[in-house]
N, C-alpha and C positions, 0 to 999 in steps of 0.2 A: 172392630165395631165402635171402640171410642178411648179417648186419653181421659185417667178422671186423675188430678191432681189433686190429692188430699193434705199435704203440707198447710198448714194454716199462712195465711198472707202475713208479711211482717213480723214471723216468729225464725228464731239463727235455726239455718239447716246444718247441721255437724255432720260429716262422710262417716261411714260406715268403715271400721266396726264400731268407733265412739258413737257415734249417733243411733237413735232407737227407735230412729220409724224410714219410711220409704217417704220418698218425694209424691209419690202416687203408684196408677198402675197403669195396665194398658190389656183393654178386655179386646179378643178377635175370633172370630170364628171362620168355619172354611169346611171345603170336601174331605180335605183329608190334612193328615197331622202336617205336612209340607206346606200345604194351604194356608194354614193357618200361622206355622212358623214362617212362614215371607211375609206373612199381612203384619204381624210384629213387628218382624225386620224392617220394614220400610214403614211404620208409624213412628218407629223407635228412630230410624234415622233422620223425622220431620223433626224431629225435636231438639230446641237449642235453650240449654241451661244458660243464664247469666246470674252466677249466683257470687253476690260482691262479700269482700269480709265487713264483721263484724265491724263497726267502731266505736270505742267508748270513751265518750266523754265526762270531760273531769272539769271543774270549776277552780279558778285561782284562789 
């Protein structure tokens, strides 16, 4: 039914297990439990992470 990305914009995403929240989620409904795991399936598969490292700068 919809992708909600709840990460804040511009704050460091850390991977799991270090990190301590989800990227977002991804809400679907359907006839039946099958239904509903495909409609994920293929929402999850629309989806292209580009997530760059960190960098931190330093002054001379």
């Amino acid at each position: 039914d919809k992708i909600e990305i709840t990460a804040p914009l511009h704050y460091p995403v850390v991977p799991l297990p270090e990190g301590e929240s989800y990227l977002g989620f991804i809400f679907a409904s359907g006839n039946t439990p099958a239904d509903v795991e495909a409609a994920l399936r293929a929402a999850h598969a629309q989806l292209d992470f580009q997530i760059e490292p960190e960098l931190h700068l330093t002054s001379r």
